[in-house]
N, C-alpha and C positions, 0 to 999 in steps of 0.2 A: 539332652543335646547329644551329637554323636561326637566323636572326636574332630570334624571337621568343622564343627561349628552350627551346621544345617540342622535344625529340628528335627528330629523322627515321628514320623505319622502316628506315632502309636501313643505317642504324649501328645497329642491332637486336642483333646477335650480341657487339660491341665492347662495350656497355652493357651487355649479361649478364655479360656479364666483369668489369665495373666493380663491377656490383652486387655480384662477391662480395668488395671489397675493401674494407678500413676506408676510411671518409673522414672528413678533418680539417675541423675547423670554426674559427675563431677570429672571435668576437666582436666584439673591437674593429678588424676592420679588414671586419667586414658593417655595412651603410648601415642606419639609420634608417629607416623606414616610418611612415606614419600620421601621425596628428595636426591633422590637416586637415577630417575628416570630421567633424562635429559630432554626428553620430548616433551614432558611438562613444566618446566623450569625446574626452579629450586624451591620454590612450594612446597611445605609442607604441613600434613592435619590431622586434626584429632577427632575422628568419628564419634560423634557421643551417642546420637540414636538412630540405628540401622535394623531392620530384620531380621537378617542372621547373625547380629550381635546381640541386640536386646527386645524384649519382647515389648515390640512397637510395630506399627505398622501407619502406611501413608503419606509419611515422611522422614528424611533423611536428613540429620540436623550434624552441623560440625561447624569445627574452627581452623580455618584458613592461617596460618603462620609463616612469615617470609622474612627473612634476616634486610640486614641494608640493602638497597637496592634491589631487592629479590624478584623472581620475577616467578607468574604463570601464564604460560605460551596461549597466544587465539587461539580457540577452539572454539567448536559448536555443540549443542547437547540437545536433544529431541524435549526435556521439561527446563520447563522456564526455571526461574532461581531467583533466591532472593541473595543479598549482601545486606549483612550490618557491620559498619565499624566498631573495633573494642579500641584498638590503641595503635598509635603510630600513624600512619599518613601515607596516601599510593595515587595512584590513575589505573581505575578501571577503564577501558578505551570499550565501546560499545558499536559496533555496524560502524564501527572509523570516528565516531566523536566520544573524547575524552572525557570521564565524568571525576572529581575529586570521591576518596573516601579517606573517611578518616570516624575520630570517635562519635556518634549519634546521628552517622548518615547512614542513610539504606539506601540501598539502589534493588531494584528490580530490571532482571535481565530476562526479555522475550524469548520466547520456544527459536532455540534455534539459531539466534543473532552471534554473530560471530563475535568474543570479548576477550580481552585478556587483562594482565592485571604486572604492573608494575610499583614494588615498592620506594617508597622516598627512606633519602637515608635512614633514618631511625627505624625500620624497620614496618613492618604491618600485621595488624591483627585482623581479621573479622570473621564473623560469622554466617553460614552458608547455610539455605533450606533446600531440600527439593522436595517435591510433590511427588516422592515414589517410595516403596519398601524398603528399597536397598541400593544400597551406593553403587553395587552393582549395574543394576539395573539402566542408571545414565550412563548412555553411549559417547562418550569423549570424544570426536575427529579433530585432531589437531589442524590448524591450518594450512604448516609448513609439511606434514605427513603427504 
């Protein structure tokens, strides 16, 4: 890997390799992200499998974390997505109608549909997929942007 994180072409063949092996992820010992940017609420997550993090490819797996009331701002994304509840309790609002999540809900969000995510007091946990390499790669438009 370079210092930036990004793969070097020349470990090309090594990382083929890689990619056909299971990889492990564990949670509690990936860093926090977010929480800073006010255009996304106070949300914030822990990327567990990304492209240019780990050698994975197709999907981008993580956990959503929001203190009491916490929030992440409508936006829209070009891939769809999924949500699973781990713990605590929110409204994810979808194209205007409010869905509950909480622990052993999933929701499925369409390409594009505008959503956003408000937590209930206790806080909210869940988990996030997308159908892309890298976390990069989904294009965020806030709604109020």
């Amino acid at each position: 890997m370079t210092t930036t994180g990004a793969f070097d072409p020349i470990y090309a063949p090594q990382i083929a390799a890689l990619m056909s092996l299971a990889v492990f992820a564990n949670a509690a010992e990936t860093p926090l992200e977010g929480g800073e940017d006010p255009a996304f609420g106070s949300v914030r997550w822990r990327t567990l499998f990304c492209a240019d993090r780990t050698p994975t490819r197709g999907m981008v797996m993580g956990i959503a974390e929001f203190g009491p009331m916490g929030t992440l701002l409508p936006h829209r994304h070009g891939p769809a997505e999924i949500y699973f509840g781990l713990a605590g309790a929110g409204i994810v609002t979808i194209d205007g109608t409010p869905h509950p999540i909480a622990p052993e809900v999933a929701l499925y969000i369409p390409d594009d549909a505008e959503h956003g995510t408000v937590a209930g007091p206790q806080g909210l946990r869940f988990l996030y997929v997308f159908p892309r390499d890298r976390f990069a790669d989904v294009d965020y438009r806030f709604s109020g942007a």
